[in-house]
N, C-alpha and C positions, 0 to 999 in steps of 0.2 A: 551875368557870369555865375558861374556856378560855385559853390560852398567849398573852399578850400581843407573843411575840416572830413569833407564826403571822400575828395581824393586820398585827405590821409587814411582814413579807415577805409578804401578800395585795397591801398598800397598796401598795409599792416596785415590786413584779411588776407589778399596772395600771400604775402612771407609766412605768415601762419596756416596756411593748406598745402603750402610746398614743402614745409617742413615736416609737416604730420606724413604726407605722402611718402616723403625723402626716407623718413625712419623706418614705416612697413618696409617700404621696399629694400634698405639695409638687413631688415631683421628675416626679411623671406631669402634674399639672398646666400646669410650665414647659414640657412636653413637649408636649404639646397646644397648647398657646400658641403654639411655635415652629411648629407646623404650620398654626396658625389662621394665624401672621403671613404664612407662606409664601404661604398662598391667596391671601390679603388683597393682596399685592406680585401675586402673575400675575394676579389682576382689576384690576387698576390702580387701585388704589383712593387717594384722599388722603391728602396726607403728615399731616395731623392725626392720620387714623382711624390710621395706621399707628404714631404717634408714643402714640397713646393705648394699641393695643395694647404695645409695645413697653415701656411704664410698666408694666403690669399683669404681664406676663412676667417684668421686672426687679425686682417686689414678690415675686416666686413663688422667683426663685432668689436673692432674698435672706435667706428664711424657712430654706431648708436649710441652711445654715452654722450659723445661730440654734438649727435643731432637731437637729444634730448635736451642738453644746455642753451642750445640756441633755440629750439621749440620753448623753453620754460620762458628765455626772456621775450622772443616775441608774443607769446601767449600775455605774460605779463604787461606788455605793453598795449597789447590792443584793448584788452582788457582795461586797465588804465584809460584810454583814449574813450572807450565805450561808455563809461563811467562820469569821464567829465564832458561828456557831450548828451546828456541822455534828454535833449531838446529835440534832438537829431531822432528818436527811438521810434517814431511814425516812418521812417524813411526807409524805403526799399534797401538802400546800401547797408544800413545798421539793421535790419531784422538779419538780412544775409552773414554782417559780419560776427553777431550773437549766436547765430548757427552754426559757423566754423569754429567757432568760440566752443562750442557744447561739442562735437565732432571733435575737435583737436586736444579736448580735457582728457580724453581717452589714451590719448597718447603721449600724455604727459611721464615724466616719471613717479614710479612710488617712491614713498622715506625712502632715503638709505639705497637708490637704485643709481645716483650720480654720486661719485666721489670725486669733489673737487679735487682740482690738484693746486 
């Protein structure tokens, strides 16, 4: 039967590459938005439609604070797991999960980028 500690660090390693993923693509989102709003402002467009964008923007860059917080702890946690399994460190799942580990550092937040609430 197979290493119950392998599945946990499969399982940890997904939460932690879906999250990394989750925040780019939050943060290209707001990105796009800021351009869509730019367009939207030189065709003169309605303060409503503009106001409606402007909501939608402000959903998109409220979501990356949110998905940085839950990136730090699963980061933390795999990290943790990685650490008190490092018997495990020959094994295909743990070299994989040490590499999402180094990928997902990237997307961590800087100091002072999350303000708990």
């Amino acid at each position: 039967m197979a290493d119950p500690r392998i599945r946990t660090i499969k399982i940890k390693s997904g939460v932690v590459k879906r999250l990394a993923k989750e925040k780019i693509v939050y943060e290209r989102e707001a990105e796009a938005q800021k351009v869509r709003i730019e367009k939207l402002k030189e065709q003169g467009k309605d303060e409503y439609e503009l106001k409606k964008q402007d909501e939608v923007l402000n959903e998109s860059l409220m979501m990356i604070p949110d998905c940085q917080r839950r990136l730090l702890v699963a980061y933390e946690d795999l990290k943790n797991i990685l650490e008190t399994e490092k018997d495990l460190e020959q094994t295909e799942d743990y070299i994989a999960a040490q590499k999402i580990l180094n990928e997902a550092k990237l997307q961590l937040p800087k100091a002072g980028d999350i303000h708990m609430c």
